[in-house]
C-alpha positions, 0 to 999 in steps of 0.5 A: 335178164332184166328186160325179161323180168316182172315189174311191181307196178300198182296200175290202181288208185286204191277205190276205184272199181275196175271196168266193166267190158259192158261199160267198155261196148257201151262207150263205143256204142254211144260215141258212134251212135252220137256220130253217126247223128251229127253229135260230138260225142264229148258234148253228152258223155263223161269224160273217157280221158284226162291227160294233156296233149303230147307236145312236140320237142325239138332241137338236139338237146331234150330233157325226158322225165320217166315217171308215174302219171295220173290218166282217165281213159275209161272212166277210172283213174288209174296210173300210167307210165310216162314221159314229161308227164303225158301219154303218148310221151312227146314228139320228138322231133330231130334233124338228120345228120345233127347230134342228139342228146337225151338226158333220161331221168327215171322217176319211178320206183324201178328200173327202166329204159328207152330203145329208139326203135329204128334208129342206127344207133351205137350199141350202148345207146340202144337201150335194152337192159341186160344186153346193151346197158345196165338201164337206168335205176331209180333217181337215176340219169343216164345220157343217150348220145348218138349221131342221126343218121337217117330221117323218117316216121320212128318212135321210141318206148321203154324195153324195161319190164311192161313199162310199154303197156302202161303208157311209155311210147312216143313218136319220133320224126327225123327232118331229111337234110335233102328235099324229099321226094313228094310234097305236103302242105301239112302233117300229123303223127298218128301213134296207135295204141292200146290201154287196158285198166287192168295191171299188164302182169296180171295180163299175163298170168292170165294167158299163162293160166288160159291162153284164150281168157280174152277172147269170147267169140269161142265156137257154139251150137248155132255156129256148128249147125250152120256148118252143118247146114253149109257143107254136110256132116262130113267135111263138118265133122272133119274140120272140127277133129282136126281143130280139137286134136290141135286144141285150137280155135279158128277164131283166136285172132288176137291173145288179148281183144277190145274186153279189157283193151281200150283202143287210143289214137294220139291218146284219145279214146273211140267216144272222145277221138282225135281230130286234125284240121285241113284246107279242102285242097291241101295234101296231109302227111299222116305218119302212122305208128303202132305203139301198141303192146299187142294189137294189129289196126286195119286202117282206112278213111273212107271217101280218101285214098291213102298213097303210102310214101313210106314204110318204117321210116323208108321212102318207097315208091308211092301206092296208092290203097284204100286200107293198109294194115299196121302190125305192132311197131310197124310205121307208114307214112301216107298223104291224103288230099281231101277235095271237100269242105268234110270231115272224113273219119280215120278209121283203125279197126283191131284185127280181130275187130273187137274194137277200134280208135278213131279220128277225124280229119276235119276243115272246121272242129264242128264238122264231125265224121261218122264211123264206119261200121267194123267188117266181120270178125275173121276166122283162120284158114288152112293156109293160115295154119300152114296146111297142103291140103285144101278146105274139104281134104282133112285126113291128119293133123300137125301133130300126126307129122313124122319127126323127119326134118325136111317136111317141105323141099323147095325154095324158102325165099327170092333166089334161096334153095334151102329146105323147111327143116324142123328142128328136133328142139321142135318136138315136144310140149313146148310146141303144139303145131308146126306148119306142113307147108308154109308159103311164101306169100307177100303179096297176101293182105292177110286174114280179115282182109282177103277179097274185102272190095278194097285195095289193100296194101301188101309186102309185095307193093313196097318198093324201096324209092333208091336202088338197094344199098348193098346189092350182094348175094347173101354168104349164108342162109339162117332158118328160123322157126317162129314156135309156140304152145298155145294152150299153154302160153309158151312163146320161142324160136326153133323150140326154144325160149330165150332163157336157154337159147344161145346168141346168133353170132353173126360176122362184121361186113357179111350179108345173110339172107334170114328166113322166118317159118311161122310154125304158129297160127298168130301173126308176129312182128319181128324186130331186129336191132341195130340193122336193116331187114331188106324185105325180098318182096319183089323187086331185088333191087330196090328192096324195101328196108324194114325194121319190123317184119311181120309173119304171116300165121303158117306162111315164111318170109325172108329178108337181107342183112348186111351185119354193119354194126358190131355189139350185142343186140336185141331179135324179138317178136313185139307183141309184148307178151309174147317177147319173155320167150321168143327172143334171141340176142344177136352178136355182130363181131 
């Protein structure tokens, strides 16, 4: 299908050299430390970015451009695909209930497409090639046309090839017809990505060949002496036979980390950074989208308190934290009322802290906000790999399991009795762990940011803002195992990759309750198409509504979903290179 194929694509403009990961720590390190004295960086460093702001279109009719565009991020020229020429592509900017037309024109020298992500939208409007249309080829126009039936923070990107990784994402922002129900003086999009220099398939090919090619925060002799030192021989040379005879690393956090990636907020790099003005009195609304291609962001301003007024485009009932995770095409909208004539820093911190984007909310251009430092690096734990047994009590591991089917009795989500059972397309090389006893967990923040001194937002603080639409019980239950081999790149579900997997097939009008088994030890963003995912996090009902729902490594989650809309759809994780196989098409009939 062409969604899943390769693209050829030439990232380079012939004599450039490509970048170095010193040159990259470095451009961090020299923006922060000019920061940190008061210094806008932009002032005594190279340009890191050559490419116009993303303008904001409005209006029911929009003209959109697919093509090739020179950028600068890193110090390189390299080519980017865009939309109008800019990356991020533009904003565009709907009313709900309206009609929208979208004339889409691919310039470039392949196919391509856009999926709205989020938005309910008619089957062949969904823009996913091979499943919901032919996409668009080269020199071609097609018409998107379809009616807005609801409002919100989403965004859109390409579903051809890895068009998003190069640059092919744009935020989406839907005016309420009614008054909504929190009030703002002024807002900004704050789209989070990532960029690297190199070609995304070479990415790839790197990952099939070793899976760990990007991380270099591997184990070493000093780590094991001082676990030695800490808790003995013993539980030391226990917890390392177990790692070794699963051929994992506690500290592969992220496939591909800040050696190539260059982390951009609205485009901007960590040495040049965004910046957004206020009034000292005035409530901001940032609406935060993670178009990344494979990066989780931690994100804090510190000195302001963040209350979250939306997720995915959803009003819930208003939080206030200090630090939210966003995974890979999760949305949350938040306000912030600054008190001082300051500038704070918006702080984004890749999970597996190799790096971060940045910007500052400021009351004057000159007033800039120092960075805070990166908390530690994470490491995984036993419950992060779905482990009974506690921290000193390792007797076995996954792959030392009996091929029974049931490994765990009990219920799996809010109000569901069945079992965890592994599949028999479970065993084999194309799976290296399974989760002993995966938890339910939502009200966990995740690795990295487990008793960090900071409130943190958590699945089990979202409460929709209106009572659940459809309050019925689920008529069935589909379990699904998120699955992988890491040594060897191998991404699926149930065991599964998407090339020789069958269509979940799903009937018009039901309700089932979908429960993910993450059996890995990566966190996935899952992305359904077409319809909501009523997330069972708390409070049945006023169920948060989701559009992408992130599974903790060796935890499992369960969510709603009324099968409103017929068609062929998309079901997938989002990290992008982890889409080829764990990926499912789903037919509502």
């Amino acid at each position: 299908m062409r969604v899943m194929k390769n693209p050829k694509y030439t990232p380079t403009i012939p004599g450039t050299a490509p970048l170095s990961r010193r040159r990259f720590v470095t451009g961090i390190a020299a923006g922060g430390a000019l920061l940190s004295l008061g210094i806008d960086p932009r002032r005594g460093l190279a340009a890191t970015a050559a490419h116009s702001e993303p303008q904001t279109l409005q209006g029911n009719r929009f003209d959109l451009r697919i093509g090739y565009q020179e950028v600068n991020f890193t110090g390189h020229r390299r080519i980017a695909t865009a939309v109008n020429g800019t990356v991020p592509s533009p904003v565009l900017r709907w009313r709900e209930g309206d009609s929208v037309t979208l004339r889409v024109t691919n310039q470039l020298a392949v196919d391509s497409s856009i999926h709205w992500h989020g938005i309910l939208v008619p089957t062949d409007m969904d823009g996913v090639p091979g499943l919901s249309f032919n996409g668009i080829a080269p020199g071609e126009t097609f018409e998107y046309r379809f009616d807005v039936k609801q409002s919100g923070t989403f965004w859109y990107h390409s579903h051809s090839d890895f068009q998003e990784q190069t640059g092919m994402y744009g935020a989406i922002v839907i005016d309420s017809r009614q008054p909504e129900p929190f009030t703002y003086d002024r807002e900004y999009v704050v789209m989070l990505s990532d960029w690297s220099d190199e070609d995304p398939e070479k990415i790839y090919a790197k990952l099939k060949k070793m899976s760990h090619y990007y991380n270099f925060r591997q184990r070493t002799a000093g780590d094991l002496w001082r676990d030695l030192e800490r808790q003995g021989l013993k539980q030391t040379w226990n917890q390392r036979a177990m790692w070794n005879r699963m051929r994992m690393s506690y500290r592969d956090i992220s496939d591909v980390t800040g050696y190539t990636y260059t982390f951009l907020m609205n485009g901007r790099t960590p040495a040049d950074g965004w910046t957004g003005q206020f009034k000292r009195g005035e409530k901001v609304r940032l609406r935060f989208v993670n178009g990344a291609a494979m990066s989780f962001f931690d994100v804090r301003i510190p000195g302001l308190e963040m209350t979250v007024v939306a997720a995915d485009g959803q009003n819930i009932e208003p939080v206030t934290v200090d630090e939210f995770r966003i995974g890979v095409a999760e949305t949350y909208d938040v306000i912030v009322a600054p008190k001082n004539d300051t500038a704070y820093s918006i702080f984004a911190q890749a999970i597996d802290r190799t790096g971060y984007a940045r910007g500052t909310l400021t009351p004057d251009p000159s007033l800039r906000a120092s960075v805070p430092e990166m908390d530690p690096a994470p490491v995984l734990t036993h419950a992060d790999m779905g482990m009974a047994m506690d921290h000193g009590a390792i007797d076995h591991s996954m792959h030392d399991m009996d091929n029974a089917a049931v490994t765990t009795a009990g219920r799996v989500g809010h109000g569901s009795t069945e079992p965890i059972v592994h599949r028999a397309t479970e065993f084999g090389p194309q799976v290296d762990m399974r989760a002993e006893d995966p938890q339910y967990r939502p009200n966990d923040p995740g690795i990295g940011l487990r008793d960090n001194g900071r409130r943190v937002l958590t699945y089990a603080d979202l409460s929709n803002l209106y009572p659940s639409p459809d309050p019925r019980d689920p008529e069935r239950e589909i379990q699904l195992h998120l699955t992988g081999n890491m040594a060897r790149y191998m991404w699926s579900i149930n065991g599964i990759k998407f090339a020789d997997s069958e269509p979940l097939e799903l009937e018009y009008g039901e309700r089932v309750r979908i429960t993910l088994v993450n059996d890995t030890m990566m966190n996935h963003p899952i992305h359904l198409h077409g319809m909501w995912s009523d997330l069972e996090s708390g409070d049945g009902a006023h169920l948060p509504r989701k559009h992408t729902v992130i599974v903790q490594p060796g935890s499992k989650i369960s969510y709603l979903v009324t099968a409103d809309a017929r068609g062929t759809w998309a079901y997938h994780c989002h990290l992008l290179f982890h889409m080829p196989g764990m990926f499912r098409t789903v037919i509502v009939s």
